[in-house]
C-alpha positions in Angstrom: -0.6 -15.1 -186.1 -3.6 -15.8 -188.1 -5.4 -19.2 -186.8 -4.6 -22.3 -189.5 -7.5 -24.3 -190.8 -6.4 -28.0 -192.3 -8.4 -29.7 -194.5 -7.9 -33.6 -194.3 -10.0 -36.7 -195.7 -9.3 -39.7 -197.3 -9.3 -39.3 -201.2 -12.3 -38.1 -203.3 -14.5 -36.6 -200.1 -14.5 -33.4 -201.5 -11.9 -31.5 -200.0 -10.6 -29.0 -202.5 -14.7 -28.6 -203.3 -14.7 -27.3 -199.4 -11.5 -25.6 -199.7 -13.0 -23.4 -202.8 -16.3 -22.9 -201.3 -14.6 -21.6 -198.0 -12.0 -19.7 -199.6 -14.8 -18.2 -201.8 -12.9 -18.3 -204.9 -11.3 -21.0 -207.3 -7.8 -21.9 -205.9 -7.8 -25.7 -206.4 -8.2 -27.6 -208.9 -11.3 -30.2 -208.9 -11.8 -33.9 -210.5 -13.6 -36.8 -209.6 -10.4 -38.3 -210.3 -9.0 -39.6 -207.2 -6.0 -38.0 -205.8 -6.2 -34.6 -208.6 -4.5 -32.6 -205.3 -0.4 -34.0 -204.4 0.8 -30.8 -203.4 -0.7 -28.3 -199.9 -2.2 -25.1 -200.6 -2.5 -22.4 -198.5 -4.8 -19.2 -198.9 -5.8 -16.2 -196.1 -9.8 -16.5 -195.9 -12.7 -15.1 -194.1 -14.3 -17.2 -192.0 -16.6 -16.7 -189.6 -15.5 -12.9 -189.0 -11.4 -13.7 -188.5 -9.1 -14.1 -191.1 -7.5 -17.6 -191.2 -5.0 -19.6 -193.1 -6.4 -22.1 -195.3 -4.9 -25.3 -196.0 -5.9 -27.8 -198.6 -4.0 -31.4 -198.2 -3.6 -34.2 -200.3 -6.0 -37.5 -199.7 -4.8 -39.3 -197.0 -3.6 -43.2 -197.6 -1.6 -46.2 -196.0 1.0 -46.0 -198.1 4.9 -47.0 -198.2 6.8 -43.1 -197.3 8.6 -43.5 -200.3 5.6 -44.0 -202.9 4.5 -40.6 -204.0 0.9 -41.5 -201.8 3.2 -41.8 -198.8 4.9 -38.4 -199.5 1.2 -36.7 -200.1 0.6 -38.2 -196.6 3.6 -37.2 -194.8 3.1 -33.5 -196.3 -0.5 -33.8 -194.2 1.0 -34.7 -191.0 3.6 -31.7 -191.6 0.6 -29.8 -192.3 -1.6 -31.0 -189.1 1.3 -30.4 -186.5 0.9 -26.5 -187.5 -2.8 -26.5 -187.6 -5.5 -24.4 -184.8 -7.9 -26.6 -186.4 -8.5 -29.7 -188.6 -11.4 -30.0 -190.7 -12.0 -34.2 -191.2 -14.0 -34.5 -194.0 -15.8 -37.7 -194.9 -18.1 -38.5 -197.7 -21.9 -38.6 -196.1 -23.2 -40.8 -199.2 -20.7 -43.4 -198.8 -20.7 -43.6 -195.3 -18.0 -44.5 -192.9 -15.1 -46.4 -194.3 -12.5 -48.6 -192.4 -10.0 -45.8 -193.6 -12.0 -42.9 -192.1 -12.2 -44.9 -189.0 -8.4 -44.9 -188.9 -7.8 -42.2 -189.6 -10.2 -40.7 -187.3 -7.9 -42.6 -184.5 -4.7 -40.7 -185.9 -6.4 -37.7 -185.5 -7.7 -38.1 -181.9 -4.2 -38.6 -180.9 -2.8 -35.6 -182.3 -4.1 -33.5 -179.7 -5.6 -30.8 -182.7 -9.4 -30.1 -182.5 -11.0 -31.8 -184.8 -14.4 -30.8 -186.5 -15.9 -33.6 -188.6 -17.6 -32.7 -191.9 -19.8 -34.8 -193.7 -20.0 -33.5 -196.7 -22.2 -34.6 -200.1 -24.6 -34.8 -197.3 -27.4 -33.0 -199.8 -31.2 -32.7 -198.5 -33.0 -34.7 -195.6 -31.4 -37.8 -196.3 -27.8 -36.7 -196.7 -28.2 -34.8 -193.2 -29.6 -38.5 -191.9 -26.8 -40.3 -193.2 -24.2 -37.6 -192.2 -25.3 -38.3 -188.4 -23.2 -41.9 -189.1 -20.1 -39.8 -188.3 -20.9 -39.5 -184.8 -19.3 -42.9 -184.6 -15.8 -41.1 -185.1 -15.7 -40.0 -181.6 -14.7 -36.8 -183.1 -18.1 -35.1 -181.8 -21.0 -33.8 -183.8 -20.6 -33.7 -187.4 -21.7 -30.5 -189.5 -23.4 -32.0 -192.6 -22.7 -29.7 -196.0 -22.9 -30.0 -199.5 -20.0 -28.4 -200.7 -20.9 -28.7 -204.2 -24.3 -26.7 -203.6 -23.0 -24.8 -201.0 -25.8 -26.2 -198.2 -25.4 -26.1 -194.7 -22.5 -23.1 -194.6 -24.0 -20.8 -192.1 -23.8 -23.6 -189.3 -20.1 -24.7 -190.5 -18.6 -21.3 -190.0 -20.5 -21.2 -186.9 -18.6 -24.5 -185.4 -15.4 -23.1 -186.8 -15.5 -20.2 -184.8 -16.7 -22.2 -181.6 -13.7 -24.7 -182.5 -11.1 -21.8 -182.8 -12.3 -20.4 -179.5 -12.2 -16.2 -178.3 -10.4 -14.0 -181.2 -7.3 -12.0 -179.3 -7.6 -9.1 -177.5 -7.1 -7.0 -180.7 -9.3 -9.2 -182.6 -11.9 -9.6 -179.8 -12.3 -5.6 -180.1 -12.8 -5.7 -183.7 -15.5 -8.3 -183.6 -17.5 -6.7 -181.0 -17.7 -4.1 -183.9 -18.8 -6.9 -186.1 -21.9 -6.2 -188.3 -24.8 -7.7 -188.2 -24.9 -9.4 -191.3 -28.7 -9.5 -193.1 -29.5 -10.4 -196.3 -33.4 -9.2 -198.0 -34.2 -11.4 -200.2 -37.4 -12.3 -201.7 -39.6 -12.4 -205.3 -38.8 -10.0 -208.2 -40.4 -6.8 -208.0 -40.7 -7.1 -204.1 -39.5 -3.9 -203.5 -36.5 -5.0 -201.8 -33.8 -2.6 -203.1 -36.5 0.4 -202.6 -36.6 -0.8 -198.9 -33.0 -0.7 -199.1 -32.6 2.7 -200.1 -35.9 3.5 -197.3 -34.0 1.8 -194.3 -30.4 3.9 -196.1 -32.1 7.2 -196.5 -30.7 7.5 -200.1 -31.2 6.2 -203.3 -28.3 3.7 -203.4 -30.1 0.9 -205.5 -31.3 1.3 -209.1 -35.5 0.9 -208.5 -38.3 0.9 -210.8 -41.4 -1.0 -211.7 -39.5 -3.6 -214.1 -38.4 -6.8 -212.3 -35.4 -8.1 -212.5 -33.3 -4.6 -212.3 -30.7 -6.2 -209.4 -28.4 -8.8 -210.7 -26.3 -9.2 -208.2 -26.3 -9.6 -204.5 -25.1 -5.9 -203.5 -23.4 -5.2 -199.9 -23.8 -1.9 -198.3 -22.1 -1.6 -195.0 -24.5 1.2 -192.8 -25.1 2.2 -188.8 -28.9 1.7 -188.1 -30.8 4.1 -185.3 -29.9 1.8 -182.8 -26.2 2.4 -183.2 -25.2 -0.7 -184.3 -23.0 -1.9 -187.2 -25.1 -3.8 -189.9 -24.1 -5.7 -193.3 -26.7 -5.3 -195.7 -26.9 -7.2 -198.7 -29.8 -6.7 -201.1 -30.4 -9.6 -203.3 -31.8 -10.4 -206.8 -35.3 -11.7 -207.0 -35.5 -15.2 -206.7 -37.7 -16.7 -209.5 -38.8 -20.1 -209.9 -36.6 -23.0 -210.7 -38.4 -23.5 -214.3 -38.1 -19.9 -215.3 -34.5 -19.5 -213.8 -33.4 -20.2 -218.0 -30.8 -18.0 -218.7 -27.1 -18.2 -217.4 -26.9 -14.5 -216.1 -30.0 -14.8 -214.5 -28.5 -18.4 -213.0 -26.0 -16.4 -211.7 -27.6 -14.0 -209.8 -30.1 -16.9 -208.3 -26.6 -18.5 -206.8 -25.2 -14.9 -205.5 -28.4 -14.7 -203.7 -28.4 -18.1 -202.3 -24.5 -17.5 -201.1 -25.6 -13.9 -199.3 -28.5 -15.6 -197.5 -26.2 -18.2 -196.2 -23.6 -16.0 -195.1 -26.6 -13.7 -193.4 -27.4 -13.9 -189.4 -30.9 -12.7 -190.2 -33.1 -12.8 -193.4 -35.4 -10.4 -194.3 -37.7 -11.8 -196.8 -39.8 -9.2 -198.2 -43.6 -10.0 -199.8 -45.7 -7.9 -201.7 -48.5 -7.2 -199.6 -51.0 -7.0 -202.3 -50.0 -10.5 -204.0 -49.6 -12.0 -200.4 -47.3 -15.0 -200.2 -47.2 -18.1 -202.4 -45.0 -21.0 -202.7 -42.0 -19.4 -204.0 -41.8 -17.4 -201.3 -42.2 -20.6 -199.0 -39.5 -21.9 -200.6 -37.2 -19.2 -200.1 -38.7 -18.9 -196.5 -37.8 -22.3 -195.9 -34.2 -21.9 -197.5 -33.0 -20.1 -194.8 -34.6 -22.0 -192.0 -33.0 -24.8 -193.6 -29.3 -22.7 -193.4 -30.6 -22.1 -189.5 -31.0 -18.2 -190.3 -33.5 -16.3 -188.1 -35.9 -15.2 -190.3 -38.2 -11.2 -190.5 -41.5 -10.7 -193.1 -41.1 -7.1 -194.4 -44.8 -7.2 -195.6 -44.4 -4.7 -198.1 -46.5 -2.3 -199.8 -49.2 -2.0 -197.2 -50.5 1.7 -197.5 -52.1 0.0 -201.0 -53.7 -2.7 -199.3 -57.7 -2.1 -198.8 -58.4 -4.8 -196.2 -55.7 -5.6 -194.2 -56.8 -8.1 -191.6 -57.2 -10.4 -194.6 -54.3 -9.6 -195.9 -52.1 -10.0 -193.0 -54.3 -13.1 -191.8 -53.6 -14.8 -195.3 -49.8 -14.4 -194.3 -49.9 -15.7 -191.1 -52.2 -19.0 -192.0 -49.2 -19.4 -194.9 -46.8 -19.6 -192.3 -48.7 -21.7 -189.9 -49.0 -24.0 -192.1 -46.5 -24.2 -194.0 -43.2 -23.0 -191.9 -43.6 -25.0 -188.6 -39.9 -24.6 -188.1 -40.5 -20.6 -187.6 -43.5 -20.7 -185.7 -44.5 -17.0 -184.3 -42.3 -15.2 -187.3 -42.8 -11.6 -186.7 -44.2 -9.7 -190.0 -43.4 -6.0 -190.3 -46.6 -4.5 -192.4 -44.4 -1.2 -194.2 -44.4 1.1 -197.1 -41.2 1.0 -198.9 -41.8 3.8 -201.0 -43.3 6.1 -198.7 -41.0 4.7 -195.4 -44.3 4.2 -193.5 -43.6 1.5 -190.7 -40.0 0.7 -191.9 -38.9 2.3 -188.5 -40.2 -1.0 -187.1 -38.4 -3.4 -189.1 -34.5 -3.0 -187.4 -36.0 -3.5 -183.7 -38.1 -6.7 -185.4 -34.2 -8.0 -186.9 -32.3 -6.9 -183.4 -35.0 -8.8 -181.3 -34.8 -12.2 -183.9 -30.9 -11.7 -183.7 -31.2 -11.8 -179.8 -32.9 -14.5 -180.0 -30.9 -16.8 -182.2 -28.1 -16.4 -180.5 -29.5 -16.8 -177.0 -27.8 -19.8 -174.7 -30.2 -21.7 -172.1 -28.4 -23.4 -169.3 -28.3 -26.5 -169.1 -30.0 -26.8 -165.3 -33.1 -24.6 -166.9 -33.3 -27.0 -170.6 -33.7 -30.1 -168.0 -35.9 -28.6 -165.6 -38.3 -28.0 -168.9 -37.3 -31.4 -170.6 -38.4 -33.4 -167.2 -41.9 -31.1 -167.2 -42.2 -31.9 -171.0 -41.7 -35.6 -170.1 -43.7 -35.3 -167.4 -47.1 -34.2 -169.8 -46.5 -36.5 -172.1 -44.3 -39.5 -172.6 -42.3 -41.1 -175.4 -44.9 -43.4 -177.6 -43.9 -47.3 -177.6 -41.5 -47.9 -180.8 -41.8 -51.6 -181.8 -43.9 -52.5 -179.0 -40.8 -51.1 -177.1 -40.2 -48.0 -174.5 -38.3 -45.0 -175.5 -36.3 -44.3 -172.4 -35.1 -40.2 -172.8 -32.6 -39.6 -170.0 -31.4 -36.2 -170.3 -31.0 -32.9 -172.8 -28.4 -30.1 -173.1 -27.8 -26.9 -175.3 -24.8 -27.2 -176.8 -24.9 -24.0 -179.0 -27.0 -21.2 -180.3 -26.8 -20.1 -183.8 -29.5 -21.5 -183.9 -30.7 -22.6 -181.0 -29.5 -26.7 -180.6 -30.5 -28.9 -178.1 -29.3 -32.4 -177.9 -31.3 -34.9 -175.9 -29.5 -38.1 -174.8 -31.7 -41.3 -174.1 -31.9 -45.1 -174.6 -33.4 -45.8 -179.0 -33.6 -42.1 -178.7 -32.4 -42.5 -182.9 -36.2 -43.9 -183.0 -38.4 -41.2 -181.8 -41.1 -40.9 -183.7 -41.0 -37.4 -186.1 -44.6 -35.9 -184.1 -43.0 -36.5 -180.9 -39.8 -34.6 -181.9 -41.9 -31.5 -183.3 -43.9 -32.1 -179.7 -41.0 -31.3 -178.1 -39.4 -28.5 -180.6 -42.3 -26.6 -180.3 -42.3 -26.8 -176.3 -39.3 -25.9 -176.2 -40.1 -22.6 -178.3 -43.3 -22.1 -176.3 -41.1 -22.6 -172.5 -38.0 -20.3 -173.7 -40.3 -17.9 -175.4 -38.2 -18.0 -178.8 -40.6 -17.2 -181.3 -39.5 -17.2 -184.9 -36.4 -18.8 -184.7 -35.5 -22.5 -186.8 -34.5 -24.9 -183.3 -32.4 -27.7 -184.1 -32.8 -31.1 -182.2 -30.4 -33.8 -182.2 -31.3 -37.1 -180.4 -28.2 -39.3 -179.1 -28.3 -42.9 -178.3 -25.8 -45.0 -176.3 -23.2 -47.2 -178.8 -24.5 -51.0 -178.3 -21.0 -52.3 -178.3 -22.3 -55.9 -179.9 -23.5 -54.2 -183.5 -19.8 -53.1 -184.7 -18.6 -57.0 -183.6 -21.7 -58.1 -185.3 -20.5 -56.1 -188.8 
C-alpha cells in the first residue's frame, strides 16, 4: 500500500496551492475565495523518491455536522483516520490563529504524525514569521511558499523523515535511487555541451547562440563511479528585467523547479567572463533551497592567466556566498572534455557531505569548545544563556541549539558559530542551517 499524505488547514492557507505544487500538475481548483475546495481529492504523486497518495481536504471549521461546513469537516476526519501522514498547513503571514491552535490540539490527539507547514512564508521575513508555528507543539515547521514554489527541497526532505524506511521492496529500489543534479547557470555557459562531455554523446542541441535550451531536459545516465545519476540540464537563467517574453518565462520557472528538486547543483561559469551577480543570484538560489552546490568553471583551456581568473572566482564567493564557504570549483573544458573527469568526484564528495549526520555527543563536545572561546554578547544589557545543541537532520546539515533568549542572538554570533561548525566537521561547501530554541515563558500567552 502506497503511504497517504493528508493535507489539512483551516480555510484559505493554501492548501490546494500545496496539493498542486506537490502533485506537480493542476488537479484542484484555486481561489482566494474561502472554502473553493468541499469535496477530497486524491492523486498518486512522487514525493521524495516513493509514490504516495495525495489527499486534498476541505478547510477545516467548528461547525454544526449538519451544515455543509460541518460535512467538509467530517469528510477530513474520515480522511485523517486513513492517513501515514498529515500535512497541517497554516498561513505564515497571518500568523497563528485561535483556530490553528485548535485544531493543532485535534491533531495531536489523533495519534497521526503531523508535519506543520507554514506556508506564504516568502523570503527572510516569511521564514521569521513561519518559526511562530513552533508554538503548535507539532515540532519544527517547514516554511514554503507554495505559490512560488520556495523551500520544496527541504519539505520533501521532512516528508520522507516523517514517513519513515520505504519497505523492503521499496528500500531496494531507493538504494538504486539517482543522484538527482541539476546544471544550471547563465546563457551560453556551456552547460548542455558539458552535458553531452560528462554523456559521451551529443544528446543536447549546442551552439554559439544563447538561449538554444528551453526546457529543463532530464537524462537518466551511470557515471564512472557506478552510480545512478539524474541529470537535468537547464535553460540559462537571464536576469529578471530581460526575462520579457512568456516562453522564455517559462523556461526560467522549469529551471527554478529542477534546481529545487536537485540534491546537488552544478552551476557552470564561463571562465573567461568570470562570475557576476546573476550568477550570485542563482548561486545563492540554491543555498537558499539547502542544495549542495559545485562551480564547473568552464572554458578554461581559453583562459590566458588563470590564477586571476580562478582567484576572481573565489574572492566572488568569499564575499558574497558566506553560506557556501570552501565551494569546490572544477576549472574544465567542456568542448574538449579537459578536466570534466574531475567534476562527478567534486558532486559525490558535496553529496557526502550534505547528507552526513553528526552525533549528538560530538555537536556538544564542539558547541561547549565554541562556547568556551567565545561567549554569547549581552542582549539588552542582558546574558544569553545557550544550554545545549543537537543535529536533528542532514539534507542539509541542521543543528538546533537550545538556550535561555536564545530567539535573540545576535546575527554575527550565529554566523560565528555556523562557520565553526563548518571549520570543526570539516564540511566545506555545504549551506548549514541553524535554528535557535528558547524555553515558552508560560506568563506571555496569559498576558495575550
Amino acid at each position: 500500500m502506497q503511504p497517504v499524505i493528508v493535507i489539512l488547514g483551516r480555510p484559505n492557507v493554501g492548501k490546494s496551492t500545496l496539493f498542486n505544487r506537490l502533485a506537480q500538475r493542476r488537479i484542484a481548483l484555486v481561489h482566494d475565495t474561502p472554502g473553493v475546495t468541499r469535496d477530497r481529492k486524491e492523486v498518486t504523486a512522487r514525493i521524495a523518491g516513493r509514490d504516495v497518495t495525495l489527499v486534498d481536504t476541505a478547510g477545516l471549521e467548528e461547525a454544526p455536522p449538519d451544515t455543509v461546513p460541518g460535512r467538509m469537516r467530517a469528510s477530513s476526519e474520515a480522511a485523517l483516520r486513513n492517513a501515514s501522514l498529515a500535512l497541517f498547513v497554516m498561513d505564515a503571514r497571518a500568523g497563528i490563529t485561535p483556530a490553528d491552535r485548535a485544531f493543532a490540539a485535534w491533531l495531536r490527539r489523533s495519534r497521526v504524525p503531523v508535519l506543520v507547514v507554514a506556508n506564504k512564508a516568502e523570503g527572510r521575513a516569511g521564514t521569521t514569521a513561519a518559526m511562530e508555528a513552533f508554538e503548535l507543539g507539532l515540532g519544527d515547521p517547514v516554511p514554503v511558499s507554495s505559490e512560488h514554489g520556495d523551500g520544496f527541497g527541504n519539505l520533501h526532505d521532512e516528508i520522507a523523515a516523517r514517513l519513515g524506511p520505504a519497505p523492503e521492496d521499496e528500500a531496494e529500489a531507493e538504494a538504486e535511487r539517482p543522484l538527482r543534479l541539476a546544471i544550471v547557470g547563465r546563457p551560453n555557459a556551456g552547460k548542455s555541451t558539458l552535458l553531452n562531455a560528462l554523456l559521451g554523446e551529443d544528446r543536447m542541441i549546442t551552439g554559439p547562440e544563447p538561449g538554444l535550451t528551453r526546457d529543463a531536459v532530464a537524462v537518466q545516465w551511470r557515471d564512472a563511479t557506478g552510480g545512478e545519476v539524474r541529470l537535468v540540464d537547464t535553460a540559462g537563467m537571464r536576469k529578471k528585467a530581460r526575462v520579457q517574453e512568456t516562453l522564455e518565462q517559462m523556461s526560467v520557472a522549469s529551471t527554478l523547479a529542477a534546481l529545487k528538486e536537485a540534491e546537488v547543483v552544478v552551476l557552470v561559469l564561463d571562465a573567461l567572463l568570470g562570475m557576476d551577480e546573476q550568477d550570485l543570484r542563482i548561486a545563492r538560489l540554491a543555498e537558499r533551497e539547502g542544495r549542495a552546490l559545485v562551480i564547473a568553471l568552464n572554458k578554461w583551456d581559453a583562459v590566458e592567466d588563470r590564477n586571476a581568473a580562478r582567484k576572481r572566482v573565489e574572492d566572488a564567493l568569499m564575499t558574497s556566498l558566506a553560506q557556501s564557504k570552501g565551494v569546490t570549483v572544477v576549472p574544465l573544458s567542456a568542448a574538449t572534455g579537459r578536466g570534466v573527469d574531475k567534476l562527478m568526484p567534486a558532486v559525490r564528495a558535496a553529496y557526502a557531505l550534505w547528507n552526513r549526520r553528526i552525533p549528538t555527543g560530538e555537536v556538544n563536545r564542539w558547541f561547549e569548545a565554541a562556547l568556551a572561546r567565545h561567549q554569547p554578547p549581552l542582549v539588552d544589557g542582558k546574558r544569553i544563556k545557550l544550554r545545549y545543541a543537537t543535529m536533528p537532520k542532514a539534507r542539509p546539515p541542521t543543528m538546533v541549539i537550545f538556550g535561555t533568549r536564545a530567539d535573540v542572538l545576535p546575527e554575527d554570533y550565529r554566523r560565528y558559530l555556523v562557520n565553526s561548525f563548518r571549520e570543526h566537521f570539516t564540511m566545506p561547501g555545504v549551506p548549514i542551517r541553524l535554528q535557535l530554541r528558547s524555553p515558552r515563558n508560560p506568563y506571555a500567552e496569559d498576558e495575550g
